[in-house]
FIKOLZA-1660 file (N, C-alpha, C; in steps of 0.1 Angstrom, whole numbers, plus 5000, padded with zeros to 4 digits):
% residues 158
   i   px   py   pz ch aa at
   1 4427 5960 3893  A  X  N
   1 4424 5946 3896  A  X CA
   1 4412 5941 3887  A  X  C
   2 4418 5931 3879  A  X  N
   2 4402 5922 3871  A  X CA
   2 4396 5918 3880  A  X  C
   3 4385 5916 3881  A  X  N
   3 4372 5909 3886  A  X CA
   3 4367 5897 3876  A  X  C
   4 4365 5888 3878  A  X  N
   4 4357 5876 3872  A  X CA
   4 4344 5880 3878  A  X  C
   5 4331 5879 3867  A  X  N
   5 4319 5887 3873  A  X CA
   5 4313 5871 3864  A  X  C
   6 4299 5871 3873  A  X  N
   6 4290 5861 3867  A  X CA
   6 4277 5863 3869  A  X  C
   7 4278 5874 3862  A  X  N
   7 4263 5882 3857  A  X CA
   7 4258 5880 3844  A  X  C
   8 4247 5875 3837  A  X  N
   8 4245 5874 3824  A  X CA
   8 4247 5884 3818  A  X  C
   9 4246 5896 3818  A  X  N
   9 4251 5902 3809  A  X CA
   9 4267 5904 3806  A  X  C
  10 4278 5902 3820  A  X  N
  10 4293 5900 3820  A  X CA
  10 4294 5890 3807  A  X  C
  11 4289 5879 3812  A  X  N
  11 4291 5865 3809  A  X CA
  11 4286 5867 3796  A  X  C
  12 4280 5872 3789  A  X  N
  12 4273 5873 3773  A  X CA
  12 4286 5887 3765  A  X  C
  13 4288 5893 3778  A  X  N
  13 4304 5899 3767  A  X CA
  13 4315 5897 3769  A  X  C
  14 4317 5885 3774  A  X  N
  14 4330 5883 3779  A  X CA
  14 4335 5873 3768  A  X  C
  15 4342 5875 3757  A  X  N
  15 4343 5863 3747  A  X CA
  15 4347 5851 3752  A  X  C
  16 4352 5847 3763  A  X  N
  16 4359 5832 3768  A  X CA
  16 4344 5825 3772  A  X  C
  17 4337 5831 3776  A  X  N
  17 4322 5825 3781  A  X CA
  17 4315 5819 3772  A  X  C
  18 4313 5811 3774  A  X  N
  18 4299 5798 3762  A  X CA
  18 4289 5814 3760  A  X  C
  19 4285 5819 3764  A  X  N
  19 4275 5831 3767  A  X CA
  19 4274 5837 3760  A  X  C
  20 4288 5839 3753  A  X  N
  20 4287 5853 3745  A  X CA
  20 4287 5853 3736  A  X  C
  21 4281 5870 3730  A  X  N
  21 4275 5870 3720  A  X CA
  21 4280 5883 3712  A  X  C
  22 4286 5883 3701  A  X  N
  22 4289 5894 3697  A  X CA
  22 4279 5904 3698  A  X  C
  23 4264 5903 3697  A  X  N
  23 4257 5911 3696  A  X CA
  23 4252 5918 3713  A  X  C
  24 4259 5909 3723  A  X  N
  24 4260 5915 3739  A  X CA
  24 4278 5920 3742  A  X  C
  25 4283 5924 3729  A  X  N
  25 4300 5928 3731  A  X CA
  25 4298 5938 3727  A  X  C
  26 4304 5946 3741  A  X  N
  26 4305 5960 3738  A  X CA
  26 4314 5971 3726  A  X  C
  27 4322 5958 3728  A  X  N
  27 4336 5960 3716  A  X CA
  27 4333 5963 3703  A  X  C
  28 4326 5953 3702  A  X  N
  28 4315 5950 3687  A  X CA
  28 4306 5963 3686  A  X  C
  29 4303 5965 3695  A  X  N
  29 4292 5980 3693  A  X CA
  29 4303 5994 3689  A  X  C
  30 4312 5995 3699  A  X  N
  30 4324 6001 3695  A  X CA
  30 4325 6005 3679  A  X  C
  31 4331 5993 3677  A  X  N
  31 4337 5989 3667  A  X CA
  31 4326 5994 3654  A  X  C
  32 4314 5994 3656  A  X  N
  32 4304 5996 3645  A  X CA
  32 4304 6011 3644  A  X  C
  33 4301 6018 3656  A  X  N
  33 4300 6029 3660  A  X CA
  33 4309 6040 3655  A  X  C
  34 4325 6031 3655  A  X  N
  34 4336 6040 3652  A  X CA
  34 4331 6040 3637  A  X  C
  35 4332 6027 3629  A  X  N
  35 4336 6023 3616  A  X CA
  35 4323 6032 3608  A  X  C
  36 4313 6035 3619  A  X  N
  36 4301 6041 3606  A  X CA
  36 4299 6055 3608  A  X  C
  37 4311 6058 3616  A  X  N
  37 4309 6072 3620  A  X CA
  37 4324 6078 3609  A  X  C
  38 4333 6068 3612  A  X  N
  38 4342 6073 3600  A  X CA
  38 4333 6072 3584  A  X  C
  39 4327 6065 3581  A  X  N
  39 4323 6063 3570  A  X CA
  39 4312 6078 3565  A  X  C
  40 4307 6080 3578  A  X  N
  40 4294 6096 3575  A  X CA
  40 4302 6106 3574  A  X  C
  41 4311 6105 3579  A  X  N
  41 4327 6117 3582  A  X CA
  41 4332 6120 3569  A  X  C
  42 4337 6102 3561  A  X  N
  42 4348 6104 3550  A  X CA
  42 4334 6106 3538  A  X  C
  43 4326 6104 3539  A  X  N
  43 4312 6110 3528  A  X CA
  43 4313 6127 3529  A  X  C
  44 4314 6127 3535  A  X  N
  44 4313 6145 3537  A  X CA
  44 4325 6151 3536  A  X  C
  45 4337 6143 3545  A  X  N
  45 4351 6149 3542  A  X CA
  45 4356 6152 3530  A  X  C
  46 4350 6139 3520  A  X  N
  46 4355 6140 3509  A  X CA
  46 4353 6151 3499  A  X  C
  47 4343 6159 3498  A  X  N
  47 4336 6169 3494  A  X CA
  47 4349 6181 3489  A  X  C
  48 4350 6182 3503  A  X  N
  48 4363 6190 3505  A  X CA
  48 4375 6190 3503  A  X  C
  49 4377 6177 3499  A  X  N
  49 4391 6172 3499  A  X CA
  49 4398 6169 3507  A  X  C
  50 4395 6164 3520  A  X  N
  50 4392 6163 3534  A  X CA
  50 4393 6150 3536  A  X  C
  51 4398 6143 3547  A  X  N
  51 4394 6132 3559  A  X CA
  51 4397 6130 3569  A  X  C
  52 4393 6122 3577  A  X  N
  52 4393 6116 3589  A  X CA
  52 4407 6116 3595  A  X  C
  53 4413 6114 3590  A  X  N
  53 4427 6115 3597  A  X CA
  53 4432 6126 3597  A  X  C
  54 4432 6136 3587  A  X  N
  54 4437 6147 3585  A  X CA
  54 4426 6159 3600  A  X  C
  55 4413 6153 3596  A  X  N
  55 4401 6156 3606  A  X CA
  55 4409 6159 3619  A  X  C
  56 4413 6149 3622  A  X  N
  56 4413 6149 3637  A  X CA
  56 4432 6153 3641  A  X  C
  57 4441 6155 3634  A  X  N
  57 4454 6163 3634  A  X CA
  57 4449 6176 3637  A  X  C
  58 4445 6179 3627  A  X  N
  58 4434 6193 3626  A  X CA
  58 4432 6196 3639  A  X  C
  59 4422 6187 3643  A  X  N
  59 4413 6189 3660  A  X CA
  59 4420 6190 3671  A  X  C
  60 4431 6185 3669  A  X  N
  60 4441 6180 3681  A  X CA
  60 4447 6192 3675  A  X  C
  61 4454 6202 3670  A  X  N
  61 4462 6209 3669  A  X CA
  61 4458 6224 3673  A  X  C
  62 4441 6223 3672  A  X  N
  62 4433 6233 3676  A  X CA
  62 4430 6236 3690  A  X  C
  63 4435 6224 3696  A  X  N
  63 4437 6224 3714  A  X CA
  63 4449 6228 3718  A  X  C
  64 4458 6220 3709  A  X  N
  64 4477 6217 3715  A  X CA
  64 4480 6229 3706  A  X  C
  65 4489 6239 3705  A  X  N
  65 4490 6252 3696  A  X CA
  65 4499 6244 3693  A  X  C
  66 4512 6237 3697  A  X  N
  66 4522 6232 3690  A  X CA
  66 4525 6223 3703  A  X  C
  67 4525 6206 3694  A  X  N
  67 4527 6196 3696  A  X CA
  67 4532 6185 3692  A  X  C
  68 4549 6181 3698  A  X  N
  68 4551 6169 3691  A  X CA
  68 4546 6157 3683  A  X  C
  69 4552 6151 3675  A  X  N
  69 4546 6142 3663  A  X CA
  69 4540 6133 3673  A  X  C
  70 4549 6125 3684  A  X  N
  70 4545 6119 3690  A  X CA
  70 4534 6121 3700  A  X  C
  71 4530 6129 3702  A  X  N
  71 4517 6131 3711  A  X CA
  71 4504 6132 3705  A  X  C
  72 4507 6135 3690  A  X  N
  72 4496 6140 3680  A  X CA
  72 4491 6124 3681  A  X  C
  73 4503 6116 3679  A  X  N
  73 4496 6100 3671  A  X CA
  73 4493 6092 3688  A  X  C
  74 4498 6100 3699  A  X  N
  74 4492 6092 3714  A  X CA
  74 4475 6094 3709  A  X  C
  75 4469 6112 3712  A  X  N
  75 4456 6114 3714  A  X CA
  75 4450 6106 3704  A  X  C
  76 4453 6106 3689  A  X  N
  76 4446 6102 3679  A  X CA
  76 4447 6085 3679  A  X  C
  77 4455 6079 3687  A  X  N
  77 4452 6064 3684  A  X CA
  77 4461 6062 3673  A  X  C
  78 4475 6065 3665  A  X  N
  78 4475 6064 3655  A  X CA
  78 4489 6059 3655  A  X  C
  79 4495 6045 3650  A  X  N
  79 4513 6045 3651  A  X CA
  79 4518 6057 3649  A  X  C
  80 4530 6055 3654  A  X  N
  80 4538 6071 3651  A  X CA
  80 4544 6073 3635  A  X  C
  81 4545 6059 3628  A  X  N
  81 4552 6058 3619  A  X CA
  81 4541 6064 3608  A  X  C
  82 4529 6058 3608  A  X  N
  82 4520 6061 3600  A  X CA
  82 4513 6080 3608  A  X  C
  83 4517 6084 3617  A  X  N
  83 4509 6099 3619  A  X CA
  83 4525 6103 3613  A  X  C
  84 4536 6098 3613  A  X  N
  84 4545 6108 3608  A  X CA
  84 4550 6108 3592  A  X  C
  85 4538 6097 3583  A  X  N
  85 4539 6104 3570  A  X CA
  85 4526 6111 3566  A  X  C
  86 4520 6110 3580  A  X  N
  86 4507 6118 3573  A  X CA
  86 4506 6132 3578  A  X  C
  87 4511 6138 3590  A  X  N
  87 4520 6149 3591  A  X CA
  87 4527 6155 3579  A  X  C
  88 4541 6152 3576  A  X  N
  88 4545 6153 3562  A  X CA
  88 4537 6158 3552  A  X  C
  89 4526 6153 3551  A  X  N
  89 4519 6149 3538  A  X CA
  89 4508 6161 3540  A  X  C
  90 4508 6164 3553  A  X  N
  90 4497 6177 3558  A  X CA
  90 4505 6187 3555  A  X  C
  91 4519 6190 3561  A  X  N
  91 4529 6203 3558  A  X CA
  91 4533 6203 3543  A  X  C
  92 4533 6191 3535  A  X  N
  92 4532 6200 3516  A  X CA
  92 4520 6204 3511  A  X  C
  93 4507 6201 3522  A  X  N
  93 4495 6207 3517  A  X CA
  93 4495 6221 3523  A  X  C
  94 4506 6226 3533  A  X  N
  94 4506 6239 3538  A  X CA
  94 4493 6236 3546  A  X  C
  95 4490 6229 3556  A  X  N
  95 4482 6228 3565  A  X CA
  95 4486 6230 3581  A  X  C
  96 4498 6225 3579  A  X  N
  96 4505 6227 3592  A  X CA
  96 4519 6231 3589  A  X  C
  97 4528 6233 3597  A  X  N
  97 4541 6233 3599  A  X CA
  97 4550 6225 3608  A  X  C
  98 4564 6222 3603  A  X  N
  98 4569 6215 3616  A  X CA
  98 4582 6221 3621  A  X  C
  99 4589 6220 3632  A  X  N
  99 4600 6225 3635  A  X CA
  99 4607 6212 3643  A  X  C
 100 4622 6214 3644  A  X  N
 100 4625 6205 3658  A  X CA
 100 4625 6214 3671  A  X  C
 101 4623 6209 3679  A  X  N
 101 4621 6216 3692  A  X CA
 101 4632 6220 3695  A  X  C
 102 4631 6234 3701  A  X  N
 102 4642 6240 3705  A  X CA
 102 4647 6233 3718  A  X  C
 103 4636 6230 3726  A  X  N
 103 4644 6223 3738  A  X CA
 103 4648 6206 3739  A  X  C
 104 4645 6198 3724  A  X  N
 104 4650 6187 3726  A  X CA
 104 4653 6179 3713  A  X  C
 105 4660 6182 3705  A  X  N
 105 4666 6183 3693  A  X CA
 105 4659 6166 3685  A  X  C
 106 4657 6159 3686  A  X  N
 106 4652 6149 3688  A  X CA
 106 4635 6146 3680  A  X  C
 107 4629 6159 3688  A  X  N
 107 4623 6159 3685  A  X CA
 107 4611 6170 3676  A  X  C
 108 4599 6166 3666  A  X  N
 108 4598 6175 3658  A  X CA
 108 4584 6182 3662  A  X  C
 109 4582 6191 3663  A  X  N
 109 4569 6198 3667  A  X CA
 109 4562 6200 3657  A  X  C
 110 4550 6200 3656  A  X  N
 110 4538 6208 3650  A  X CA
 110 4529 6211 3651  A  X  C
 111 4530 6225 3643  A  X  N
 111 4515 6234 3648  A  X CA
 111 4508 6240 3633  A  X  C
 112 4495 6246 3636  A  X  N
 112 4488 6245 3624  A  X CA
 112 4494 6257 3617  A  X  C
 113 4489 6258 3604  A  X  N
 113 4494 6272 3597  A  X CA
 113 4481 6280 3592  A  X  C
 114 4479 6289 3588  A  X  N
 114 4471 6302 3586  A  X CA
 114 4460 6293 3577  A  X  C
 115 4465 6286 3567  A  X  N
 115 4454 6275 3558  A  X CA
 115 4451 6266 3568  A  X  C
 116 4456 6260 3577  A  X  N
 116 4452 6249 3581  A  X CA
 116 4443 6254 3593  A  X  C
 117 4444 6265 3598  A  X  N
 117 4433 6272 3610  A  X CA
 117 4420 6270 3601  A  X  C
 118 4420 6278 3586  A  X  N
 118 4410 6282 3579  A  X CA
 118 4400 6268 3578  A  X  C
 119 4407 6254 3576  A  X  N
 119 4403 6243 3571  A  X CA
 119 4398 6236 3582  A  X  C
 120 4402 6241 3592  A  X  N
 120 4398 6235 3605  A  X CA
 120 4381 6239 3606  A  X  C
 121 4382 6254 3607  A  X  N
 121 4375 6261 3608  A  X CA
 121 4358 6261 3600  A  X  C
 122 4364 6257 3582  A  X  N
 122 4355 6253 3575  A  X CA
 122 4349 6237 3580  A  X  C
 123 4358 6227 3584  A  X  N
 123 4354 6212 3587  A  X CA
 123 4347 6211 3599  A  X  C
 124 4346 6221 3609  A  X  N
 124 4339 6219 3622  A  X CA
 124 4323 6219 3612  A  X  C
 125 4317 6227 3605  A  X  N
 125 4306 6226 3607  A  X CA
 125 4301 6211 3597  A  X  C
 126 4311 6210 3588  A  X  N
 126 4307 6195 3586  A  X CA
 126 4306 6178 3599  A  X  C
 127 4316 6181 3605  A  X  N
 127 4316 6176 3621  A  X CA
 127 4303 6178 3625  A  X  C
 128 4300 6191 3624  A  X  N
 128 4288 6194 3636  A  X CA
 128 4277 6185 3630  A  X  C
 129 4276 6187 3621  A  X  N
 129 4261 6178 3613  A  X CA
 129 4265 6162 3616  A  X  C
 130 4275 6159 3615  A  X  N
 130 4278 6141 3622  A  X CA
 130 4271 6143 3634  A  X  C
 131 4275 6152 3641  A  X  N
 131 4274 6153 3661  A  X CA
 131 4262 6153 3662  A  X  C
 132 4251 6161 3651  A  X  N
 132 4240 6168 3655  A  X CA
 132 4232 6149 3652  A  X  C
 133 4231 6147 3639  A  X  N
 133 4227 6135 3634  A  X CA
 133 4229 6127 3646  A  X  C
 134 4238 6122 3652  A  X  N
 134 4244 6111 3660  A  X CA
 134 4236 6111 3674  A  X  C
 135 4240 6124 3681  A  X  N
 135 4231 6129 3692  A  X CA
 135 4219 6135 3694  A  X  C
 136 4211 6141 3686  A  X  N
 136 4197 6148 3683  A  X CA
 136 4191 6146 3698  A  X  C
 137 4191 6128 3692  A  X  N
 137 4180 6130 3710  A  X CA
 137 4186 6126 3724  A  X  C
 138 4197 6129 3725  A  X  N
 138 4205 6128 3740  A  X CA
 138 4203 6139 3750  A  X  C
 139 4204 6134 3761  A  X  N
 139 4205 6151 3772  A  X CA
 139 4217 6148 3773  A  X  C
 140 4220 6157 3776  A  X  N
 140 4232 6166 3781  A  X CA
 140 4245 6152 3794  A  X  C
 141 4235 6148 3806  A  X  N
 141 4240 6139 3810  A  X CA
 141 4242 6126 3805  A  X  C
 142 4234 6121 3793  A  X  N
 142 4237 6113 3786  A  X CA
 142 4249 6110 3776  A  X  C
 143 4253 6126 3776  A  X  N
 143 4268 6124 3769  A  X CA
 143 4274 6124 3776  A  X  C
 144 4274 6132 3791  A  X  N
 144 4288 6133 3800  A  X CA
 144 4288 6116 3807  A  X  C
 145 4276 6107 3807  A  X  N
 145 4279 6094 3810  A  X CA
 145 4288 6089 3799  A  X  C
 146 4285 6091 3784  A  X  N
 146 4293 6082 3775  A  X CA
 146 4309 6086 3775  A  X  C
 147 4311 6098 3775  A  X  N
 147 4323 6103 3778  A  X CA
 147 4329 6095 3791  A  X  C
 148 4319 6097 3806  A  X  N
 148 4329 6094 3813  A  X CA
 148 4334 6074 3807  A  X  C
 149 4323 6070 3805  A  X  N
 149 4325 6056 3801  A  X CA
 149 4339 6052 3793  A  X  C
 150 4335 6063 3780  A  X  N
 150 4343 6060 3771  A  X CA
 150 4362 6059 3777  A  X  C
 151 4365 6070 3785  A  X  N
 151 4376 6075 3792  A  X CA
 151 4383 6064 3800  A  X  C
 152 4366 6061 3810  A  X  N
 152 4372 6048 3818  A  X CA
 152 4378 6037 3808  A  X  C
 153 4372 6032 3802  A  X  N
 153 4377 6019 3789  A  X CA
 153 4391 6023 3787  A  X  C
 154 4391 6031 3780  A  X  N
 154 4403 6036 3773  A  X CA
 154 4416 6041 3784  A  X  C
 155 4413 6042 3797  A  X  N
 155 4422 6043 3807  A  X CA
 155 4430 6029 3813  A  X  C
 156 4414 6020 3810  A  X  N
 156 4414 6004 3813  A  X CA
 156 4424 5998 3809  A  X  C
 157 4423 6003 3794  A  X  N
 157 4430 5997 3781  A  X CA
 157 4444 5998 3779  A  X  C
 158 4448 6016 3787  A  X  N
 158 4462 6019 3785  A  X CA
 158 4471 6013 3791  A  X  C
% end
Protein backbone atom coordinates (compact mmCIF):
# COMPACT_ATOMS: atom_id res chain seq x y z
CA UNK A 1 0.00 0.00 0.00
CA UNK A 2 1.34 3.72 -1.00
CA UNK A 3 1.21 6.14 1.65
CA UNK A 4 1.09 9.95 0.76
CA UNK A 5 3.60 11.15 3.55
CA UNK A 6 4.04 14.97 4.27
CA UNK A 7 7.27 15.20 5.82
CA UNK A 8 9.93 17.53 4.31
CA UNK A 9 12.18 15.34 3.54
CA UNK A 10 9.19 12.85 1.63
CA UNK A 11 7.92 15.99 0.03
CA UNK A 12 11.66 17.22 -1.21
CA UNK A 13 11.88 13.49 -2.93
CA UNK A 14 8.90 13.01 -4.17
CA UNK A 15 9.14 14.55 -7.85
CA UNK A 16 5.20 15.59 -8.03
CA UNK A 17 5.87 17.93 -4.96
CA UNK A 18 6.79 21.84 -5.58
CA UNK A 19 9.63 20.51 -2.85
CA UNK A 20 11.57 18.59 -4.69
CA UNK A 21 14.81 18.48 -5.33
CA UNK A 22 16.90 16.35 -7.24
CA UNK A 23 19.59 16.85 -4.93
CA UNK A 24 16.83 15.38 -1.87
CA UNK A 25 16.06 12.32 -4.64
CA UNK A 26 17.09 9.25 -3.67
CA UNK A 27 16.91 7.99 -7.24
CA UNK A 28 19.31 10.64 -8.26
CA UNK A 29 21.76 9.48 -5.64
CA UNK A 30 21.24 5.92 -6.92
CA UNK A 31 21.59 6.76 -10.17
CA UNK A 32 25.19 8.55 -9.51
CA UNK A 33 26.27 5.89 -7.36
CA UNK A 34 25.58 3.14 -9.92
CA UNK A 35 26.93 5.27 -12.93
CA UNK A 36 30.39 6.08 -11.02
CA UNK A 37 30.79 2.84 -9.77
CA UNK A 38 30.38 1.38 -13.32
CA UNK A 39 32.80 3.96 -14.53
CA UNK A 40 35.84 2.90 -11.54
CA UNK A 41 34.81 -0.80 -12.58
CA UNK A 42 35.01 -0.29 -16.53
CA UNK A 43 38.65 1.78 -15.72
CA UNK A 44 40.02 -1.20 -14.19
CA UNK A 45 38.00 -3.84 -16.17
CA UNK A 46 39.37 -2.63 -19.12
CA UNK A 47 42.93 -3.42 -18.33
CA UNK A 48 42.01 -6.88 -18.60
CA UNK A 49 39.88 -6.92 -21.29
CA UNK A 50 37.12 -7.06 -19.00
CA UNK A 51 33.66 -5.31 -18.16
CA UNK A 52 30.88 -4.70 -16.23
CA UNK A 53 28.54 -6.73 -17.90
CA UNK A 54 30.62 -9.50 -18.56
CA UNK A 55 31.63 -8.65 -14.53
CA UNK A 56 28.59 -9.53 -13.20
CA UNK A 57 27.43 -12.88 -15.60
CA UNK A 58 30.68 -13.94 -14.24
CA UNK A 59 29.39 -13.21 -10.52
CA UNK A 60 26.05 -14.60 -10.91
CA UNK A 61 27.42 -17.74 -12.43
CA UNK A 62 29.81 -18.11 -9.46
CA UNK A 63 26.59 -18.56 -7.18
CA UNK A 64 24.16 -20.27 -9.80
CA UNK A 65 26.63 -23.37 -11.15
CA UNK A 66 24.18 -23.47 -14.13
CA UNK A 67 21.51 -21.13 -14.89
CA UNK A 68 19.07 -20.19 -17.49
CA UNK A 69 19.65 -17.17 -19.87
CA UNK A 70 16.66 -15.93 -18.40
CA UNK A 71 17.39 -15.72 -14.76
CA UNK A 72 21.03 -14.57 -15.52
CA UNK A 73 19.30 -11.21 -17.15
CA UNK A 74 16.35 -11.24 -13.92
CA UNK A 75 19.45 -10.97 -11.07
CA UNK A 76 21.61 -8.64 -13.34
CA UNK A 77 18.76 -6.12 -14.36
CA UNK A 78 19.41 -6.76 -17.92
CA UNK A 79 16.67 -7.33 -21.06
CA UNK A 80 16.79 -10.89 -22.02
CA UNK A 81 17.41 -9.84 -25.57
CA UNK A 82 20.49 -7.89 -24.80
CA UNK A 83 22.00 -10.66 -21.77
CA UNK A 84 21.27 -13.18 -24.72
CA UNK A 85 23.84 -11.69 -27.12
CA UNK A 86 26.07 -10.98 -24.58
CA UNK A 87 25.95 -14.59 -23.35
CA UNK A 88 26.80 -15.72 -26.92
CA UNK A 89 29.44 -13.32 -27.19
CA UNK A 90 30.92 -14.73 -23.58
CA UNK A 91 30.64 -18.65 -24.93
CA UNK A 92 33.04 -17.66 -28.26
CA UNK A 93 35.33 -16.08 -25.75
CA UNK A 94 35.22 -19.72 -24.07
CA UNK A 95 34.15 -18.08 -20.84
CA UNK A 96 31.05 -19.90 -20.30
CA UNK A 97 29.07 -22.58 -21.94
CA UNK A 98 25.60 -23.21 -22.96
CA UNK A 99 23.26 -26.16 -23.24
CA UNK A 100 19.36 -26.52 -23.70
CA UNK A 101 18.00 -27.91 -20.59
CA UNK A 102 17.44 -31.35 -20.42
CA UNK A 103 14.27 -30.83 -18.58
CA UNK A 104 12.68 -28.05 -20.69
CA UNK A 105 13.72 -27.94 -24.26
CA UNK A 106 12.93 -24.37 -24.55
CA UNK A 107 15.21 -23.38 -22.69
CA UNK A 108 19.10 -22.63 -22.72
CA UNK A 109 21.33 -22.99 -19.62
CA UNK A 110 24.58 -21.66 -18.65
CA UNK A 111 27.42 -22.30 -16.66
CA UNK A 112 30.96 -21.08 -16.44
CA UNK A 113 33.80 -22.94 -18.15
CA UNK A 114 37.50 -23.79 -16.80
CA UNK A 115 38.63 -20.04 -18.42
CA UNK A 116 35.80 -18.37 -17.23
CA UNK A 117 36.19 -19.77 -13.30
CA UNK A 118 39.99 -18.54 -13.91
CA UNK A 119 38.67 -14.84 -14.99
CA UNK A 120 36.32 -14.73 -12.44
CA UNK A 121 38.78 -15.53 -10.04
CA UNK A 122 41.45 -13.04 -11.39
CA UNK A 123 38.49 -9.96 -11.49
CA UNK A 124 37.35 -10.47 -7.87
CA UNK A 125 40.43 -8.76 -6.72
CA UNK A 126 39.97 -5.94 -9.02
CA UNK A 127 36.22 -5.73 -7.57
CA UNK A 128 37.68 -5.89 -4.23
CA UNK A 129 39.71 -2.58 -4.58
CA UNK A 130 36.19 -0.80 -5.95
CA UNK A 131 34.49 -2.44 -2.50
CA UNK A 132 37.53 -1.53 -0.39
CA UNK A 133 37.68 2.32 -1.92
CA UNK A 134 33.80 2.59 -1.69
CA UNK A 135 33.46 1.24 1.95
CA UNK A 136 36.88 1.93 3.82
CA UNK A 137 35.04 3.66 6.50
CA UNK A 138 31.70 1.70 6.99
CA UNK A 139 30.90 -0.78 9.91
CA UNK A 140 29.76 -3.78 9.32
CA UNK A 141 25.97 -2.75 10.23
CA UNK A 142 26.19 0.01 7.98
CA UNK A 143 26.29 -2.23 5.13
CA UNK A 144 23.78 -4.74 6.26
CA UNK A 145 21.39 -1.39 6.56
CA UNK A 146 22.23 -0.46 2.92
CA UNK A 147 21.67 -3.89 1.73
CA UNK A 148 18.59 -4.35 3.71
CA UNK A 149 17.48 -0.84 2.13
CA UNK A 150 18.68 -1.56 -1.14
CA UNK A 151 16.48 -5.03 -1.33
CA UNK A 152 13.44 -3.27 0.22
CA UNK A 153 13.40 -0.65 -3.05
CA UNK A 154 14.05 -3.12 -5.44
CA UNK A 155 11.22 -5.53 -3.95
CA UNK A 156 9.12 -2.16 -3.99
CA UNK A 157 9.99 -1.74 -7.48
CA UNK A 158 9.22 -5.39 -8.69
Amino acid sequence: MVRRRSSKVWRSADPRDPLFSAEASPFFHLARLVGLYQMRMDGHLKRVGMDVSRWRVLAILHEHDRAPISHIADLAVIRISTMTKLIYRMESEDLISTAVSESDGRVTEVQLTDKGRQIFADVRSIASLIFERAFHDFEDTEIQSLLVASRKIYHNLY
